[in-house]
N, C-alpha and C positions, 0 to 999 in steps of 0.2 A: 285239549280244550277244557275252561272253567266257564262252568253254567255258575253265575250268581243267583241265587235261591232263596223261597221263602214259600213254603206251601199254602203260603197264606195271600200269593200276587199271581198275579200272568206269566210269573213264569213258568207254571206249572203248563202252559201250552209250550213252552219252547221247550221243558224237558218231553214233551209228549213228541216233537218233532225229530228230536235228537235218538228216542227212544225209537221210532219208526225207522230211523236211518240206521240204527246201528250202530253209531257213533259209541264210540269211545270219548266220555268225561270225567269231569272230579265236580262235585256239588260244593259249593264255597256257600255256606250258611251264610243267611245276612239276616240278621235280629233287628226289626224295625223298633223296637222297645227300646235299646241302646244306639236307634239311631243311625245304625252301620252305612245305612244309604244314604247317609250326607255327610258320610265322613269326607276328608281332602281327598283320600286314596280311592274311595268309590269314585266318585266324582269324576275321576280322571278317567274313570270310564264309560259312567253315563252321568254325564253334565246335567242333565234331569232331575239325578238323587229316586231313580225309580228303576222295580224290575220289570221284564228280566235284562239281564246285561248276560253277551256271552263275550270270553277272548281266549282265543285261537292264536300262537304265538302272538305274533306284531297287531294281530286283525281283530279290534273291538267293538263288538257290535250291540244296539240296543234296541228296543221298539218289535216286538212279535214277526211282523209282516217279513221284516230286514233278515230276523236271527231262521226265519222258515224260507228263506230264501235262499241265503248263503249255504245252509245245511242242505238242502235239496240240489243244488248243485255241487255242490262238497263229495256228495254222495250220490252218483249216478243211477251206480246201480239199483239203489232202494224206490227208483223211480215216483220219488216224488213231485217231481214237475216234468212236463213235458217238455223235453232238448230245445235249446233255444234255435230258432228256423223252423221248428214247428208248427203245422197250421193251428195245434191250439195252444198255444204259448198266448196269443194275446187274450183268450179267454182266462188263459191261465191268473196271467198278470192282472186280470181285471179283478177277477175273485177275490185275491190278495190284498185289491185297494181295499173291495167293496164292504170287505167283511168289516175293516174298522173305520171307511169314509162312510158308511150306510147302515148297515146291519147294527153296531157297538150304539152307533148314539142313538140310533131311533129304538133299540129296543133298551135303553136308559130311560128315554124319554117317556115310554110304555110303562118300564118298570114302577117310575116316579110320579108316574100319573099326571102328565105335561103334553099339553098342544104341541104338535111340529107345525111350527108357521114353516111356509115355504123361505122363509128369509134366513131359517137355520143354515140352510144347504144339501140336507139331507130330509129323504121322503118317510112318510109317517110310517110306523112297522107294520100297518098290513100291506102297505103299496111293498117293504121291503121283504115282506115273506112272502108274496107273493112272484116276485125277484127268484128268491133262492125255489121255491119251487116248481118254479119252470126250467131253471139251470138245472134240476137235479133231472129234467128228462127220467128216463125209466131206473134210474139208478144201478146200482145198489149205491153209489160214490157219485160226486159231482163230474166226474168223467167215465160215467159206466161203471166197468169190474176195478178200475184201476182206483185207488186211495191215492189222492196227492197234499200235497204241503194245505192245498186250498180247504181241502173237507178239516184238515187240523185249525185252520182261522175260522172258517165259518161254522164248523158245527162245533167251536168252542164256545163262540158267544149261546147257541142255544142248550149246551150243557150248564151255562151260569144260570144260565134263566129257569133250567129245573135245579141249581143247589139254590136259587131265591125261593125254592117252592114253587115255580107258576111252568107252563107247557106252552108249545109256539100257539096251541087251538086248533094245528093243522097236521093231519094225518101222514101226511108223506112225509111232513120233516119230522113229526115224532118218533115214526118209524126208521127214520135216517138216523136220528140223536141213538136211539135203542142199538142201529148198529153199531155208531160209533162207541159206544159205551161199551158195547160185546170183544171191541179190539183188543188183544191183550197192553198195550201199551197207553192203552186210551188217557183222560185224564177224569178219576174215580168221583162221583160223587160221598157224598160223607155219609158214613155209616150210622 
C-alpha cells in the first residue's frame, strides 16, 4: 500500500488508521508548494487534487471516511469496526458519516465564528457535541473498551480543534480527545 502524504492535510488521520491496523505501507510525500497534488499522475488518483489518497495494488482510494473503512476491513483482526451482520455495524457506519456530514462542518462553522442556519444541513456544534457525547456512553471508546475506525474520524476533528488552540468545553470529550492522544499511534499535536 502507498498512503499519499503531507503532514500538513488529513492524511495524517489515514496514516493514524493504518498505523492502528498494523498495515504495512511506503509514505509517498506530496509537496503542496510544487504543487504535486495536481499533477496529471495525482489526479489519476484523487480527481479532487486533495489528501489523503491511498492505493492498494489496482484499489484507489480517497476521502478519510472510505480509506478508514477499507483499512478496517482489510484488517480484521485489529478490530476496527465491527463484522459486517453485526448489530453495531449500523452505529458503526453512522459514526463514520457523522463525523464529517455533522461534527467537520459545524465545528468549522464554531471555529469561524458563523451561524448554522438550519438550511446548511448540518446542526450547530453544541446540538453536535452534544451527539458525540451521549454516543460515547460510559466510554473509554465510542464502543466501550473497543477503539474502532469511528473514535479515529470523530476524535480527529476534536484533536484539530485543540492544534487551532480551542477545547470542545465539554468534559467527557476532553477527557476522550486526552485518551486518544495517550494512544501510541495517535495523531500528535505540535510541539
Amino acid at each position: 500500500m502507498k498512503l499519499y502524504f503531507n503532514p500538513q492535510s488529513r492524511a495524517v488521520i489515514a496514516k493514524w488508521v493504518l498505523d492502528e491496523a498494523g498495515a504495512a505501507y511506503d509514505i509517498v510525500p506530496i509537496d503542496f508548494e510544487k504543487r504535486e497534488h495536481k499533477a496529471p499522475e495525482f489526479l489519476k488518483i484523487n480527481p479532487a487534487g486533495k489528501l489523503p489518497a491511498l492505493v492498494d495494488g489496482n484499489t484507489r482510494l480517497f476521502e478519510n471516511p472510505a480509506i478508514c473503512l477499507y483499512v478496517a476491513e482489510k484488517f480484521p483482526a485489529a478490530k476496527l469496526a465491527p463484522p459486517v451482520g453485526a448489530p453495531e455495524r449500523g452505529r458503526f457506519l453512522s459514526l463514520m458519516v457523522y463525523s464529517t456530514a455533522q461534527l467537520e462542518p459545524s465545528m468549522g462553522d464554531e471555529l469561524l465564528k458563523l451561524a448554522t442556519p438550519p438550511a446548511r444541513g448540518w446542526n450547530d456544534f453544541d446540538t453536535v457535541k452534544d451527539v458525540v457525547e451521549g454516543e460515547l456512553g460510559e466510554g473509554p471508546y465510542l464502543f466501550g473498551a473497543q477503539f474502532t475506525a469511528a473514535d479515529v474520524m470523530v476524535g480527529s476533528m476534536f484533536i484539530w480543534q485543540r492544534m487551532f488552540g480551542a477545547r470542545s468545553g465539554r468534559a467527557k470529550i476532553d477527557a476522550y480527545i486526552d485518551r486518544l492522544l495517550s494512544r501510541p499511534h495517535s495523531m500528535k499535536l505540535p510541539s
